[in-house]
N, C-alpha and C positions, 0 to 999 in steps of 0.2 A: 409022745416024746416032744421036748420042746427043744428047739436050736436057735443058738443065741452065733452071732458074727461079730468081729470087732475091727476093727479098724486099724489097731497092735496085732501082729504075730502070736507075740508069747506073754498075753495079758495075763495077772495072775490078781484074784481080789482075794483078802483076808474073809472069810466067812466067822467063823469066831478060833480071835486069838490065842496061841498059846501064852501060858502064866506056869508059876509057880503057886505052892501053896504046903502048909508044913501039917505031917499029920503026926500025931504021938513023936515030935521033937524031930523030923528027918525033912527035908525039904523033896518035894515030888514035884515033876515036871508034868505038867496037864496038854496034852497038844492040842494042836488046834485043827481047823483045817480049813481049806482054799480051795477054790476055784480057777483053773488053767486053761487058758484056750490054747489051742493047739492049732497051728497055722494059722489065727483068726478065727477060728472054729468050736464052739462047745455043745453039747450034746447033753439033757438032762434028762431024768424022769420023775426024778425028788421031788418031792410038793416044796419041801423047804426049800431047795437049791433056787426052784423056780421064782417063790416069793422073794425068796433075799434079792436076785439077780432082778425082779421087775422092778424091784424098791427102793434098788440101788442110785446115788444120785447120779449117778454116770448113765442109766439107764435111757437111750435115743441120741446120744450125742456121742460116747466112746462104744460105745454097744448093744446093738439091737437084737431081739428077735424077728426072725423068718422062718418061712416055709422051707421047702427043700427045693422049689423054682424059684424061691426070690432070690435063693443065695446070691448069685452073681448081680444080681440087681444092687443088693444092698451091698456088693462090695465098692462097687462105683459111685456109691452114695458115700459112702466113710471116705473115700477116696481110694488114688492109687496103691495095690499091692507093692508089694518090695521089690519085684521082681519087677515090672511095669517101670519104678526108678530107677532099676539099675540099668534097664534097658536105655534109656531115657540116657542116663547119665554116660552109655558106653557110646552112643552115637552121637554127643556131643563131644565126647572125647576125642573121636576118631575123625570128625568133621574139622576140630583145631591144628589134629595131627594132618590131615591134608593139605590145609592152611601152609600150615608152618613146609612142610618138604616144596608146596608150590614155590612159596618166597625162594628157597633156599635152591631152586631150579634156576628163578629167571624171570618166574611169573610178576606180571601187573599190577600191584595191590588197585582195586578201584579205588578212585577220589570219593571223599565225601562231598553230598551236595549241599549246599548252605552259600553263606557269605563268606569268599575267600579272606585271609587276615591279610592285617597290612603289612605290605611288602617293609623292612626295614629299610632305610636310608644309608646310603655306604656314610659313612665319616671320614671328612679330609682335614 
């Protein structure tokens, strides 16, 4: 069994397209079919599935194969999971929201360090 990881959630590749095509004067719809990872995650046994997905030009860059102990290695490698940004994303959030209620307390904003600007000059 080969397992392939991606870096997208809910990757989907066209393996071969659906068409049309008309027989004795009716037109028939031919389907196709596709390839879905599921969480990041797909699972094969297909010989074909396998060559199309190694052949693919996306193949090491949006989607790797692994073992069943690289998995999480190679999810660190594609980068962050979803879950990993939203976390990321909710304790930035909540660090602004602190911010903000401090100001609105009484709290100190710190000064920036640098070269202070020039004081303006009253006019008489």
């Amino acid at each position: 069994m080969a397992k392939y990881i991606s870096k997208y959630l809910s990757l989907k590749l066209i393996n071969k397209a659906t068409y049309t095509k008309e027989v004795e004067g009716r037109v028939i719809v031919v389907s196709g079919s596709s390839i879905r990872f599921d969480n990041g995650i797909y699972e094969t046994i297909d010989k074909d599935e396998i060559a199309f997905l190694e052949n693919h030009p996306n193949f090491g860059s949006v989607f790797v194969r692994v073992d069943t102990k690289e998995i999480e290695e190679a999810k660190k490698k594609l980068g962050e999971t979803l879950e990993e940004r939203e976390g990321a994303e909710a304790k930035t959030k909540e660090e602004k929201e602190l911010k903000e209620k401090a100001l609105e307390e009484g709290a100190e904003v710190p000064k920036k360090k640098g070269r202070p600007k020039k004081a303006e000059k009253p006019k008489f």
